[in-house]
PDB file of N, CA, C and O in Angstrom:
ATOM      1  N   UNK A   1     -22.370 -48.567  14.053  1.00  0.00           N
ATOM      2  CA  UNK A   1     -20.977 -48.230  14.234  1.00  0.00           C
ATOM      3  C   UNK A   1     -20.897 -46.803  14.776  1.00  0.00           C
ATOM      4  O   UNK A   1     -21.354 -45.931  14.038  1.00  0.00           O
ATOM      5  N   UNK A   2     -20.447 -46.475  15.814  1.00  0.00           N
ATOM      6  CA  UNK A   2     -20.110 -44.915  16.367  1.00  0.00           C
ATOM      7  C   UNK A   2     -18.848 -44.697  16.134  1.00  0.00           C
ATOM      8  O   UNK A   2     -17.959 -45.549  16.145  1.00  0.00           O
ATOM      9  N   UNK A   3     -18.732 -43.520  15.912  1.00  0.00           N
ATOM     10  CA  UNK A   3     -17.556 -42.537  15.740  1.00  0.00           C
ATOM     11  C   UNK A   3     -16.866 -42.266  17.079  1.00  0.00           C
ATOM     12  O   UNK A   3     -17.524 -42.274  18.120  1.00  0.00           O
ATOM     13  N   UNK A   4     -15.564 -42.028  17.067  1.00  0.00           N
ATOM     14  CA  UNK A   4     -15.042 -41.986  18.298  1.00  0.00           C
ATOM     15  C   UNK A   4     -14.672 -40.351  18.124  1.00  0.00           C
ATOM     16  O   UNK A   4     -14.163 -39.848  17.123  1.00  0.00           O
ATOM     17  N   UNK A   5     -15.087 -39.609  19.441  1.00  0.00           N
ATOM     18  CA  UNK A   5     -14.604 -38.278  19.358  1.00  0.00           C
ATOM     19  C   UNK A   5     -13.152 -38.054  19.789  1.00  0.00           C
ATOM     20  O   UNK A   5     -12.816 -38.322  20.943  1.00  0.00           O
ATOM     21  N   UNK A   6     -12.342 -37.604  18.957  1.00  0.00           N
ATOM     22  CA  UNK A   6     -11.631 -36.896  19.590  1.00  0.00           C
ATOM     23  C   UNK A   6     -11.404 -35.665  20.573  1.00  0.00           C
ATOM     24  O   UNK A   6     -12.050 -34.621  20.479  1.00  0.00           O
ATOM     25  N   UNK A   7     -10.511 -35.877  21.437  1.00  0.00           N
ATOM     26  CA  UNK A   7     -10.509 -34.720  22.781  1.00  0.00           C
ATOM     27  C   UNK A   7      -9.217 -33.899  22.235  1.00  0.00           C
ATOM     28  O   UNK A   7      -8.097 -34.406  22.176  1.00  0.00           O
ATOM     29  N   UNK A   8      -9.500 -32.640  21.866  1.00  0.00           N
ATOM     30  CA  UNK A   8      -8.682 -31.823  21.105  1.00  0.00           C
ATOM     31  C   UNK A   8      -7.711 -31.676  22.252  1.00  0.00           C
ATOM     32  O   UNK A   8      -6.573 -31.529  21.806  1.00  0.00           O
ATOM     33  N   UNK A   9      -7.772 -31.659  24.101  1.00  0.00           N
ATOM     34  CA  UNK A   9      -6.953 -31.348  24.995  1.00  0.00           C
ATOM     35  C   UNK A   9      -5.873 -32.135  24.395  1.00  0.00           C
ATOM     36  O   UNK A   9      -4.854 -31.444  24.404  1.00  0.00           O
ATOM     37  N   UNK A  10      -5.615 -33.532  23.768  1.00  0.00           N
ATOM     38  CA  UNK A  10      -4.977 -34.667  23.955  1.00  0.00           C
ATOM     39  C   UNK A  10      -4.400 -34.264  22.723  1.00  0.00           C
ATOM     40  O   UNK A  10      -3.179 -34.284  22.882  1.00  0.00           O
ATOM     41  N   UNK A  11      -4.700 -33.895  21.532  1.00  0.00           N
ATOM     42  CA  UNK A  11      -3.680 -33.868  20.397  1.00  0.00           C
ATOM     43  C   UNK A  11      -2.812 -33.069  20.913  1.00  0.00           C
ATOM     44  O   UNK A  11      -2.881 -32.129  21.705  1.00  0.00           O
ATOM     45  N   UNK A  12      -1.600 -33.820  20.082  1.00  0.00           N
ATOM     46  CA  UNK A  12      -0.208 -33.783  20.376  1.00  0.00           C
ATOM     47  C   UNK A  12       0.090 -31.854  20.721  1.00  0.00           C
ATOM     48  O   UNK A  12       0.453 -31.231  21.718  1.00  0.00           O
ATOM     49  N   UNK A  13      -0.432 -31.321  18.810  1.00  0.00           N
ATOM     50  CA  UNK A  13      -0.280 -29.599  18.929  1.00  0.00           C
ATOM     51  C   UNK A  13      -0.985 -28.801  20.081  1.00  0.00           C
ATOM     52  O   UNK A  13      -0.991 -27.582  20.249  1.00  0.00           O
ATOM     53  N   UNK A  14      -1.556 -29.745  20.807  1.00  0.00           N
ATOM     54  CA  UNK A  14      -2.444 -28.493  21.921  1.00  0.00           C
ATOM     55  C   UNK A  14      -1.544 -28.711  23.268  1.00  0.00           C
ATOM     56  O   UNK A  14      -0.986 -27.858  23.958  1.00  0.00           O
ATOM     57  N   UNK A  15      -1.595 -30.444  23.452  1.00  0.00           N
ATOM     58  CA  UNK A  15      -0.704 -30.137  24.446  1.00  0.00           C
ATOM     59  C   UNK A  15       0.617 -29.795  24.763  1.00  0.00           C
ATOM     60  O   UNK A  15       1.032 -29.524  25.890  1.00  0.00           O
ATOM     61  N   UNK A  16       1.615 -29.832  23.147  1.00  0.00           N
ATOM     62  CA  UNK A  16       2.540 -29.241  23.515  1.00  0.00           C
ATOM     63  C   UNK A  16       2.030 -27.047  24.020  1.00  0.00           C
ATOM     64  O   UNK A  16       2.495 -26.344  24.918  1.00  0.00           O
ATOM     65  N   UNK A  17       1.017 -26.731  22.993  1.00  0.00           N
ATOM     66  CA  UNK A  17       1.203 -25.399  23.534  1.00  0.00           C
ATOM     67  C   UNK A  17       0.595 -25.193  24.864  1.00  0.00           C
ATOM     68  O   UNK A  17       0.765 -24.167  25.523  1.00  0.00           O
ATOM     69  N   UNK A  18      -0.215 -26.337  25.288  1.00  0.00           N
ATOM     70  CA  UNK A  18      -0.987 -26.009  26.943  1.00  0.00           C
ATOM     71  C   UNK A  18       0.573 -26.101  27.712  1.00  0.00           C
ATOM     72  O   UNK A  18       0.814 -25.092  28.375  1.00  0.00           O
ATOM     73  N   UNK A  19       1.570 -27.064  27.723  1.00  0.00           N
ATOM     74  CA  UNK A  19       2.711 -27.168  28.450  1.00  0.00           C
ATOM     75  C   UNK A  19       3.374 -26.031  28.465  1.00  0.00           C
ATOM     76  O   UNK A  19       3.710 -25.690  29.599  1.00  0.00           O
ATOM     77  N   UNK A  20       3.730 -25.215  27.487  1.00  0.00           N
ATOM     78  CA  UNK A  20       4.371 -23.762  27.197  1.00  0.00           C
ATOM     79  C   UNK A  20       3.711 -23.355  28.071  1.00  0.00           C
ATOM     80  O   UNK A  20       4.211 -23.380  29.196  1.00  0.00           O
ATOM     81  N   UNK A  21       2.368 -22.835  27.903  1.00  0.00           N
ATOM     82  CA  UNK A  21       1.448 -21.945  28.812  1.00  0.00           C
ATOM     83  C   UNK A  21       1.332 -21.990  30.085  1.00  0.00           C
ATOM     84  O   UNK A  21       1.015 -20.995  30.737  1.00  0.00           O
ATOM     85  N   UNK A  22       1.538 -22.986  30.539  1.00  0.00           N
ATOM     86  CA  UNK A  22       1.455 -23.802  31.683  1.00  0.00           C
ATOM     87  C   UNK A  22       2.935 -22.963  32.505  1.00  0.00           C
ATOM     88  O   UNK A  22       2.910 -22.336  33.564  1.00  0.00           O
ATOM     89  N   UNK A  23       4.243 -23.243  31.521  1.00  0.00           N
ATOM     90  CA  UNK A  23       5.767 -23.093  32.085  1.00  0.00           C
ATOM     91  C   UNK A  23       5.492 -21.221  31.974  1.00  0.00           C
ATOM     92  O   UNK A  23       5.530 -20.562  33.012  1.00  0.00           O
ATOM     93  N   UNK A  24       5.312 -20.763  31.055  1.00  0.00           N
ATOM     94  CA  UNK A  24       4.862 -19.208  31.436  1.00  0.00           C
ATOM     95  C   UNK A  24       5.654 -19.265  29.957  1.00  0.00           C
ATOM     96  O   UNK A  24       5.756 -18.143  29.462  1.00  0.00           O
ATOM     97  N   UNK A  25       6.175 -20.232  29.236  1.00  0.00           N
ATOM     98  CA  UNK A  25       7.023 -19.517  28.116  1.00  0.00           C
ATOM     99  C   UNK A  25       6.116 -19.187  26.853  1.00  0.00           C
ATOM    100  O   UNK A  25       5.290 -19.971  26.387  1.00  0.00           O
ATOM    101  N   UNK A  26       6.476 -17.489  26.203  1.00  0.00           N
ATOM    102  CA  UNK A  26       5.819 -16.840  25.578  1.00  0.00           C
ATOM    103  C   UNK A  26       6.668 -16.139  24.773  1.00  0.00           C
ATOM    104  O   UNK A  26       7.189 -15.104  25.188  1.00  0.00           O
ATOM    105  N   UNK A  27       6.971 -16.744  23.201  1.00  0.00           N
ATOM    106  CA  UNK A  27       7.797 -16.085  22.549  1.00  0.00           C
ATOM    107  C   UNK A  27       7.642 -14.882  21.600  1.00  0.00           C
ATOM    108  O   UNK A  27       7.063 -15.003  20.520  1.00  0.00           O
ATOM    109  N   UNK A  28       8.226 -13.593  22.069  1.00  0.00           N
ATOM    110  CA  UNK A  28       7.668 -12.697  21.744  1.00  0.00           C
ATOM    111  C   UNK A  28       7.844 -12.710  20.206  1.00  0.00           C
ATOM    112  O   UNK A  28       8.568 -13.668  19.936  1.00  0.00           O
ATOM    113  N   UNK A  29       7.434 -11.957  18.944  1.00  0.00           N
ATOM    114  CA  UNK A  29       7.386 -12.071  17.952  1.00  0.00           C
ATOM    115  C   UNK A  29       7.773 -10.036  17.895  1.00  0.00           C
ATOM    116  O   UNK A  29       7.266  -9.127  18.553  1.00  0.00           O
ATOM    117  N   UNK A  30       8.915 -10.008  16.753  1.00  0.00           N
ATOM    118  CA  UNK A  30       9.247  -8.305  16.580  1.00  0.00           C
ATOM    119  C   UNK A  30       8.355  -7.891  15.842  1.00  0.00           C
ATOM    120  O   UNK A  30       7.712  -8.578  15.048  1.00  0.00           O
ATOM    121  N   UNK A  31       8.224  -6.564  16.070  1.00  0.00           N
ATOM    122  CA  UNK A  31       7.227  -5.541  15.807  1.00  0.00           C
ATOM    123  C   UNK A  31       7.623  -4.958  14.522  1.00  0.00           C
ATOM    124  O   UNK A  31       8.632  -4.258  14.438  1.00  0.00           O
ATOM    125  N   UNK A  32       6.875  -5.215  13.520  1.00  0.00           N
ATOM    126  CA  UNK A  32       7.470  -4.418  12.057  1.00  0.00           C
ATOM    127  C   UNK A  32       6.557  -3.544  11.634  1.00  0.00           C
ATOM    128  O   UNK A  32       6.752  -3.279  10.448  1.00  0.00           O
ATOM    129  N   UNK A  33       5.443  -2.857  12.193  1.00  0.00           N
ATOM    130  CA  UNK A  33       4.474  -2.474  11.673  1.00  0.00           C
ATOM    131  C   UNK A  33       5.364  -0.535  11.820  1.00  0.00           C
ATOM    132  O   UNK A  33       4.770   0.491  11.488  1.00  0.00           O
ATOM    133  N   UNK A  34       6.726  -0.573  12.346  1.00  0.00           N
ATOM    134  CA  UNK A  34       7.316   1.171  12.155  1.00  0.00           C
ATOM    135  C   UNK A  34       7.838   0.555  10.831  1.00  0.00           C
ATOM    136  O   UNK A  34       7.183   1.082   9.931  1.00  0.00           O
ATOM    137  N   UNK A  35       8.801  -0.401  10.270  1.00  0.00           N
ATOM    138  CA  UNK A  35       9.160  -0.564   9.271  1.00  0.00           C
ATOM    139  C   UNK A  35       8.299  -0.833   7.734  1.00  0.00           C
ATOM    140  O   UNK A  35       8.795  -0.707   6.615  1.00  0.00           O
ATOM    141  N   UNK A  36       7.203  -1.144   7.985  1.00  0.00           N
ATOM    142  CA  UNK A  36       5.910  -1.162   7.371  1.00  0.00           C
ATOM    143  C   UNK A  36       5.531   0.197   6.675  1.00  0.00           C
ATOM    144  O   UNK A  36       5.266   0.242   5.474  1.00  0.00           O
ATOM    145  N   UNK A  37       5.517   1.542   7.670  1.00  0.00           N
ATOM    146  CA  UNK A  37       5.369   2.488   7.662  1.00  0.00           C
ATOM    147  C   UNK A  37       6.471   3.416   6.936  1.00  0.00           C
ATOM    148  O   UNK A  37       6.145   4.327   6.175  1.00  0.00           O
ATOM    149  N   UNK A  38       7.732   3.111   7.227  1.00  0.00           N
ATOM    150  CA  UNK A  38       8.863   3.488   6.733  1.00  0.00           C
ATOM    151  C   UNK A  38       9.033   3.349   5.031  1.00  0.00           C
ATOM    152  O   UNK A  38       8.946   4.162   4.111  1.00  0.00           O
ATOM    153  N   UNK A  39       9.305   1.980   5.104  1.00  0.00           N
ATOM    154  CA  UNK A  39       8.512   1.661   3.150  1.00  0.00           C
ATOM    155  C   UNK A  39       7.850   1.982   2.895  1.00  0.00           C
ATOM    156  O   UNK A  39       8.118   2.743   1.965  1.00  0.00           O
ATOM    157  N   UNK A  40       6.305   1.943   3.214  1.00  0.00           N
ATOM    158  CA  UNK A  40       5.327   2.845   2.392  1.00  0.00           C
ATOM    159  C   UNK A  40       5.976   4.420   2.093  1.00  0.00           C
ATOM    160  O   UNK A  40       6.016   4.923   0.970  1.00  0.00           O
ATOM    161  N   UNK A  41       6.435   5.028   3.257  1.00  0.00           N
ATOM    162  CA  UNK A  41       7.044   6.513   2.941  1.00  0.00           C
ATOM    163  C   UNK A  41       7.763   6.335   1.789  1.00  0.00           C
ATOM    164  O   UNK A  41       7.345   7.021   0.856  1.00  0.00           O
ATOM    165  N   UNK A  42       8.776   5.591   1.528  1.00  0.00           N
ATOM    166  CA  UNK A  42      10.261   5.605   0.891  1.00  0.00           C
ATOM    167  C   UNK A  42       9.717   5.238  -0.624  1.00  0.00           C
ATOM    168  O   UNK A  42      10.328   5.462  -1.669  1.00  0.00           O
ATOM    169  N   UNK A  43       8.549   4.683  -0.505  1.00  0.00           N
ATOM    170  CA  UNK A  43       7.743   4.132  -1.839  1.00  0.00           C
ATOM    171  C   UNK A  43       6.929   5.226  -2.081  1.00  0.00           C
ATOM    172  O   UNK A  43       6.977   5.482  -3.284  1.00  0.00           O
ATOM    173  N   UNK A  44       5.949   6.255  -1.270  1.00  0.00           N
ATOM    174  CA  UNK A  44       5.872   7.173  -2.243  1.00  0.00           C
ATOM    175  C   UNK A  44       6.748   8.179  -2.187  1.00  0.00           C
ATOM    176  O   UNK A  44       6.489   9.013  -3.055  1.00  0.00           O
ATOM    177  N   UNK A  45       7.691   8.460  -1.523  1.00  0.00           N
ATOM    178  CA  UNK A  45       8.613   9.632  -2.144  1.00  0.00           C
ATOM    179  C   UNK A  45       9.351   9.036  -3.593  1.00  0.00           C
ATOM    180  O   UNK A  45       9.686   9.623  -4.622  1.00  0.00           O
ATOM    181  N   UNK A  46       9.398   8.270  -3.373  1.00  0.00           N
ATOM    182  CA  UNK A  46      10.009   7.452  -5.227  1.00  0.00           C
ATOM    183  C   UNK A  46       8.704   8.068  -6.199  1.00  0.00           C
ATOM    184  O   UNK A  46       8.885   9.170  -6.718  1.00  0.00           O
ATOM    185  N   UNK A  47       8.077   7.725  -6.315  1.00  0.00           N
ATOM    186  CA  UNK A  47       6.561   7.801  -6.767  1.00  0.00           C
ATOM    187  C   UNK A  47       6.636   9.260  -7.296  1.00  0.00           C
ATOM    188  O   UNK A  47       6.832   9.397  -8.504  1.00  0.00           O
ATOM    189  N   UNK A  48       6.477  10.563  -6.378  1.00  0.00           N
ATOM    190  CA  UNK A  48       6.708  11.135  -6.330  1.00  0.00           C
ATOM    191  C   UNK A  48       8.056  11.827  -7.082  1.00  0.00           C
ATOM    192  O   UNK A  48       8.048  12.483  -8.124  1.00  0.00           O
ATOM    193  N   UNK A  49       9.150  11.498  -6.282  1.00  0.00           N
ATOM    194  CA  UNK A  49      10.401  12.142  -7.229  1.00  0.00           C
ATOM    195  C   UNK A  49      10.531  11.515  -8.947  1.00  0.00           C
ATOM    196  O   UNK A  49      11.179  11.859  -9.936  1.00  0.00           O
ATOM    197  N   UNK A  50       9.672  10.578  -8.684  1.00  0.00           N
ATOM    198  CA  UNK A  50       9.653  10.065 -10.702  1.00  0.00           C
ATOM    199  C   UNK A  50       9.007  11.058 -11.458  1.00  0.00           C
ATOM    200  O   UNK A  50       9.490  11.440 -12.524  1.00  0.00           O
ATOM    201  N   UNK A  51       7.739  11.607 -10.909  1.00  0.00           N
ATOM    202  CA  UNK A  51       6.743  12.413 -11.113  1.00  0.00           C
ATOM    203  C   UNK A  51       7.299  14.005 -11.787  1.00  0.00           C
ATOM    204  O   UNK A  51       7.055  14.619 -12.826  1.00  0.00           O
ATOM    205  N   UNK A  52       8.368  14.312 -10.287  1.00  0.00           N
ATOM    206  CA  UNK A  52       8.969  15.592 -10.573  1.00  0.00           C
ATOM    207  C   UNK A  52      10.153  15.345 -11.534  1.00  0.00           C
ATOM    208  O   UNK A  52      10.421  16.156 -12.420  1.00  0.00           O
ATOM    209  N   UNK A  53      10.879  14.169 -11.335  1.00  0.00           N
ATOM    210  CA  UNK A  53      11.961  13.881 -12.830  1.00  0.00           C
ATOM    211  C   UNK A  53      11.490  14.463 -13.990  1.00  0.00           C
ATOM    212  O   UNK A  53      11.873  15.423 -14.658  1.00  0.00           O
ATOM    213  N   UNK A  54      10.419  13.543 -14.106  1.00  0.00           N
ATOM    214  CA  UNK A  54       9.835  13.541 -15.536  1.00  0.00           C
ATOM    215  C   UNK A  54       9.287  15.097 -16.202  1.00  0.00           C
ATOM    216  O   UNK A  54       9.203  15.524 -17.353  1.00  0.00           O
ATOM    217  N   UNK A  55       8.978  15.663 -14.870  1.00  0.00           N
ATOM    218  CA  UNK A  55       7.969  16.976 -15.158  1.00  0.00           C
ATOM    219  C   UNK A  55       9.267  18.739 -15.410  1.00  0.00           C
ATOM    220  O   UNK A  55       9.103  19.782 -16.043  1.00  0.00           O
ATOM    221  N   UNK A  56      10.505  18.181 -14.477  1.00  0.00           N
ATOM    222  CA  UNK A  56      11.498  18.876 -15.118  1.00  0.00           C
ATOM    223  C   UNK A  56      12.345  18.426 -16.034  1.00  0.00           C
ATOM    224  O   UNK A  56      13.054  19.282 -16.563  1.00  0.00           O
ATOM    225  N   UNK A  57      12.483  17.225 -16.402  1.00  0.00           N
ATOM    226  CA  UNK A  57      12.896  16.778 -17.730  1.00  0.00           C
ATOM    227  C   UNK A  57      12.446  17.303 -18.524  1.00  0.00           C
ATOM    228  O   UNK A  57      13.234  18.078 -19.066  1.00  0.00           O
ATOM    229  N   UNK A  58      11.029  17.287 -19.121  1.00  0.00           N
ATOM    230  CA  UNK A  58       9.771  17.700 -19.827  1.00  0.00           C
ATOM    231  C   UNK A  58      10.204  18.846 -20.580  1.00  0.00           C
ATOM    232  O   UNK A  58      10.401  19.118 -21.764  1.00  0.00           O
ATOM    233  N   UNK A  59      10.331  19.804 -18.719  1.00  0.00           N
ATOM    234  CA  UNK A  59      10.230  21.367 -19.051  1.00  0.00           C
ATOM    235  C   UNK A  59      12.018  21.483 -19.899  1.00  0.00           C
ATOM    236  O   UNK A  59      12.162  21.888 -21.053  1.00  0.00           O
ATOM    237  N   UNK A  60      12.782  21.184 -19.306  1.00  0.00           N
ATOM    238  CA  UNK A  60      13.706  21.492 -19.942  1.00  0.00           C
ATOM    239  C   UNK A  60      14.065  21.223 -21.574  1.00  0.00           C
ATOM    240  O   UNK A  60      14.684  22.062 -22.228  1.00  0.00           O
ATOM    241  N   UNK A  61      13.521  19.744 -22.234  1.00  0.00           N
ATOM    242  CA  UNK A  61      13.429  19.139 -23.358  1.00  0.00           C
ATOM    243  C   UNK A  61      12.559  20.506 -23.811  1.00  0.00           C
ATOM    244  O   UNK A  61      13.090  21.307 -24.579  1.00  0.00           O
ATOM    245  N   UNK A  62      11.111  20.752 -23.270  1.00  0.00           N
ATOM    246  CA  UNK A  62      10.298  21.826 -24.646  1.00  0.00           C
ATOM    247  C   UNK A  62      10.199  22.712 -24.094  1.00  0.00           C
ATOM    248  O   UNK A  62       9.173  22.712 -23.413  1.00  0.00           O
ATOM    249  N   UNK A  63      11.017  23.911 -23.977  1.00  0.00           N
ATOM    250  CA  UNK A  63      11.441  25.130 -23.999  1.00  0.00           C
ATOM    251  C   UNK A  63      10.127  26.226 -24.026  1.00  0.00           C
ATOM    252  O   UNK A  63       9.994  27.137 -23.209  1.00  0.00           O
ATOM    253  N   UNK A  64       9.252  25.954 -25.073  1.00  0.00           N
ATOM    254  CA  UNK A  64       8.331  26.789 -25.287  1.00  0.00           C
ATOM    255  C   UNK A  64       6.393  25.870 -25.406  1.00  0.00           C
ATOM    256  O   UNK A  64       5.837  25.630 -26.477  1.00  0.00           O
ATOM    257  N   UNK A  65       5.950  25.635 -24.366  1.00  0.00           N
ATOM    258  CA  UNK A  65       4.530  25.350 -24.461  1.00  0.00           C
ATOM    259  C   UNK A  65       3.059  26.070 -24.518  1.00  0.00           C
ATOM    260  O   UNK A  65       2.649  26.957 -23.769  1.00  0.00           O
ATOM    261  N   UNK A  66       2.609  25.658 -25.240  1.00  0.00           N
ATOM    262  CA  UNK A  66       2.048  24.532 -26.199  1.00  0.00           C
ATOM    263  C   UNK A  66       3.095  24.454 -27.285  1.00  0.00           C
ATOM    264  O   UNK A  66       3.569  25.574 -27.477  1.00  0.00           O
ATOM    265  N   UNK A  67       3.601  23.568 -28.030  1.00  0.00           N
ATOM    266  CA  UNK A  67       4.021  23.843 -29.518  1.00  0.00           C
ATOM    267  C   UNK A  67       3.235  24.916 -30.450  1.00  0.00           C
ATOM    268  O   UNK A  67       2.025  25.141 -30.427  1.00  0.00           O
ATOM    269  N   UNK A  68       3.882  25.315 -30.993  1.00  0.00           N
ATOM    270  CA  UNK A  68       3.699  26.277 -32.269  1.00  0.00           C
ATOM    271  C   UNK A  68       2.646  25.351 -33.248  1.00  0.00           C
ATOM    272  O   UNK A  68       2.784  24.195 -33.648  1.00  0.00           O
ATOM    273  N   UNK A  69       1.405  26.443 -33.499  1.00  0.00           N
ATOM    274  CA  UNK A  69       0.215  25.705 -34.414  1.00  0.00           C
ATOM    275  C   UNK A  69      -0.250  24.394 -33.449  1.00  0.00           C
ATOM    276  O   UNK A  69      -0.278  23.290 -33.994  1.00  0.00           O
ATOM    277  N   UNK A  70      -0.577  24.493 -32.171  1.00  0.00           N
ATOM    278  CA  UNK A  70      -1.302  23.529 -31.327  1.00  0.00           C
ATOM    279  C   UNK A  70      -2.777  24.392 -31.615  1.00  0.00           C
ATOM    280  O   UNK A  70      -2.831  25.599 -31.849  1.00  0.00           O
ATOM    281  N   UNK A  71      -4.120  23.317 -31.525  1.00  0.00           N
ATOM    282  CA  UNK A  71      -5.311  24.429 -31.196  1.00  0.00           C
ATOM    283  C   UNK A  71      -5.508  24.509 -30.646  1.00  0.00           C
ATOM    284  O   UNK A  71      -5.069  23.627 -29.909  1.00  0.00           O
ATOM    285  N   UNK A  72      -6.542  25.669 -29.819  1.00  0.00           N
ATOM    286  CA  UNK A  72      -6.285  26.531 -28.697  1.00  0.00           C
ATOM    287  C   UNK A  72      -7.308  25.105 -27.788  1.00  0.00           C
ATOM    288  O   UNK A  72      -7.662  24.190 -28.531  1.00  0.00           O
ATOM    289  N   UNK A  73      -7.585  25.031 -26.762  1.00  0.00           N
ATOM    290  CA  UNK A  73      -8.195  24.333 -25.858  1.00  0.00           C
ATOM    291  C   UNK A  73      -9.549  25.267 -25.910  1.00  0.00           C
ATOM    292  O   UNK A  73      -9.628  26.494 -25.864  1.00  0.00           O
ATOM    293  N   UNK A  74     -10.687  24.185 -26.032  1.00  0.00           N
ATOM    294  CA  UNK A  74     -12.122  24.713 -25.444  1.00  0.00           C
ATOM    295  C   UNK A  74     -11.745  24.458 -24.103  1.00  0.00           C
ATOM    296  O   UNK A  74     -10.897  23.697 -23.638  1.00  0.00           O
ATOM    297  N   UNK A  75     -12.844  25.543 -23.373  1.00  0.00           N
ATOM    298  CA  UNK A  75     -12.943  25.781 -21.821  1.00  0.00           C
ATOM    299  C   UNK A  75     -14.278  25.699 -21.482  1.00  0.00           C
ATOM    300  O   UNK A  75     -14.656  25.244 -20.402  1.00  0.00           O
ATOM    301  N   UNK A  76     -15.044  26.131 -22.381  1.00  0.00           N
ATOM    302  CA  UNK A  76     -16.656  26.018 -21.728  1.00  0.00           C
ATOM    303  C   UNK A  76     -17.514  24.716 -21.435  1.00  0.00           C
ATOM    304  O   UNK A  76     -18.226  24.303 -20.520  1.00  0.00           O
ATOM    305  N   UNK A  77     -17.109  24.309 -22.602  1.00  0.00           N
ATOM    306  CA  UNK A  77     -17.859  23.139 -21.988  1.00  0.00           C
ATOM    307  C   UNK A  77     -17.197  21.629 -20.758  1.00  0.00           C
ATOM    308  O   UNK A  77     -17.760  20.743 -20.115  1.00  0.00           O
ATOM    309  N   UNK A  78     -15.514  22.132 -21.011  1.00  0.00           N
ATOM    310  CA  UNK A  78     -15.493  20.792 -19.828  1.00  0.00           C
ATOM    311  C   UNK A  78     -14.985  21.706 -18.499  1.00  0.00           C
ATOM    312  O   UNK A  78     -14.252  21.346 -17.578  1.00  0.00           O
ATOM    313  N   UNK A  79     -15.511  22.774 -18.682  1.00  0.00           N
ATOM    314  CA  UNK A  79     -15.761  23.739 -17.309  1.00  0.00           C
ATOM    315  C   UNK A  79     -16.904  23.167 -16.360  1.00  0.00           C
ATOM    316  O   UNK A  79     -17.038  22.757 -15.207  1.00  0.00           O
ATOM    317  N   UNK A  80     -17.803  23.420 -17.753  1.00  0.00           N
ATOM    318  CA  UNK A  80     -19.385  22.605 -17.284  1.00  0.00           C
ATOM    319  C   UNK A  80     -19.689  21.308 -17.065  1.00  0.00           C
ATOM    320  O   UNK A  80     -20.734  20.848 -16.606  1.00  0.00           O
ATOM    321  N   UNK A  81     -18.566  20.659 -17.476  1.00  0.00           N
ATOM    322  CA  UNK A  81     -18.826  19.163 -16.742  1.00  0.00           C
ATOM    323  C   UNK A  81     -18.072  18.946 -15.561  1.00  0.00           C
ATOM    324  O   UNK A  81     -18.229  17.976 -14.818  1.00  0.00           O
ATOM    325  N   UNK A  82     -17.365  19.735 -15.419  1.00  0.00           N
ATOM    326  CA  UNK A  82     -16.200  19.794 -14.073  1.00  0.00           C
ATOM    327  C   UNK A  82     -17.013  20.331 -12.836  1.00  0.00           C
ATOM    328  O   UNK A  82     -16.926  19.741 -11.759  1.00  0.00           O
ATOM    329  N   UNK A  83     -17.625  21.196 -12.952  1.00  0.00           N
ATOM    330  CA  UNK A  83     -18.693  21.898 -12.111  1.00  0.00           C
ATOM    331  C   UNK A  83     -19.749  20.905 -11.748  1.00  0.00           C
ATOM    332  O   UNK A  83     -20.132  20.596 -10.619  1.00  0.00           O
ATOM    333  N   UNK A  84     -20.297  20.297 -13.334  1.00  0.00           N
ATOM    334  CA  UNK A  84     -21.642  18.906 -12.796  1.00  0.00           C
ATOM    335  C   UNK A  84     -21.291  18.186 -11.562  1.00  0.00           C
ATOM    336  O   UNK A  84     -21.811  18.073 -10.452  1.00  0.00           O
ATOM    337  N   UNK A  85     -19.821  17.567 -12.356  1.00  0.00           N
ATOM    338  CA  UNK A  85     -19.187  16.194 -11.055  1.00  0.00           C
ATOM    339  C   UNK A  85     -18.868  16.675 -10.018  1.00  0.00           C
ATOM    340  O   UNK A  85     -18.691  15.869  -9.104  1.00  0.00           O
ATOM    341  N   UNK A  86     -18.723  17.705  -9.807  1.00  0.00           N
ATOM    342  CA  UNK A  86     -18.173  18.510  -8.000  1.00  0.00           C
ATOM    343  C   UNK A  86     -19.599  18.520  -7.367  1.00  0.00           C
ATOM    344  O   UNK A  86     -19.763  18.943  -6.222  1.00  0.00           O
TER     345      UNK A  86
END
């Protein structure tokens, strides 16, 4: 028993687009890749202005930082690991 090949020229989806191609018709498709660009901006300036909300909210809520009786921060040693990873 043999298999019959199909001739991809002949399915229906090719030759309708060989006929397009053929007539010259070519439908352009709009360009969104400035609006693409535009959102990403508008998404991180959000990002961003949440960042600074929060960080003058902050300051205004605690008046005086560190709190009173915080302990002081070591410096030497995650100086020295800050220095390793660079």
């Amino acid at each position: 028993m043999q298999g019959s090949a199909i001739d991809p020229a002949k399915t229906e989806l090719n030759y309708h687009n060989s006929e397009e191609a053929a007539a010259g018709h070519h439908e352009e498709h709009p360009d969104h890749r400035l609006t693409g660009i535009y959102l990403f901006l508008v998404a991180e300036a959000m990002i961003f202005l949440g960042l600074f909300a929060a960080y003058l909210t902050f300051r205004v809520v605690t008046p005086v930082w560190p709190p009173e009786g915080t302990p002081e921060m070591e410096l030497v040693l995650p100086g020295i690991n800050t220095v390793i990873l660079i």
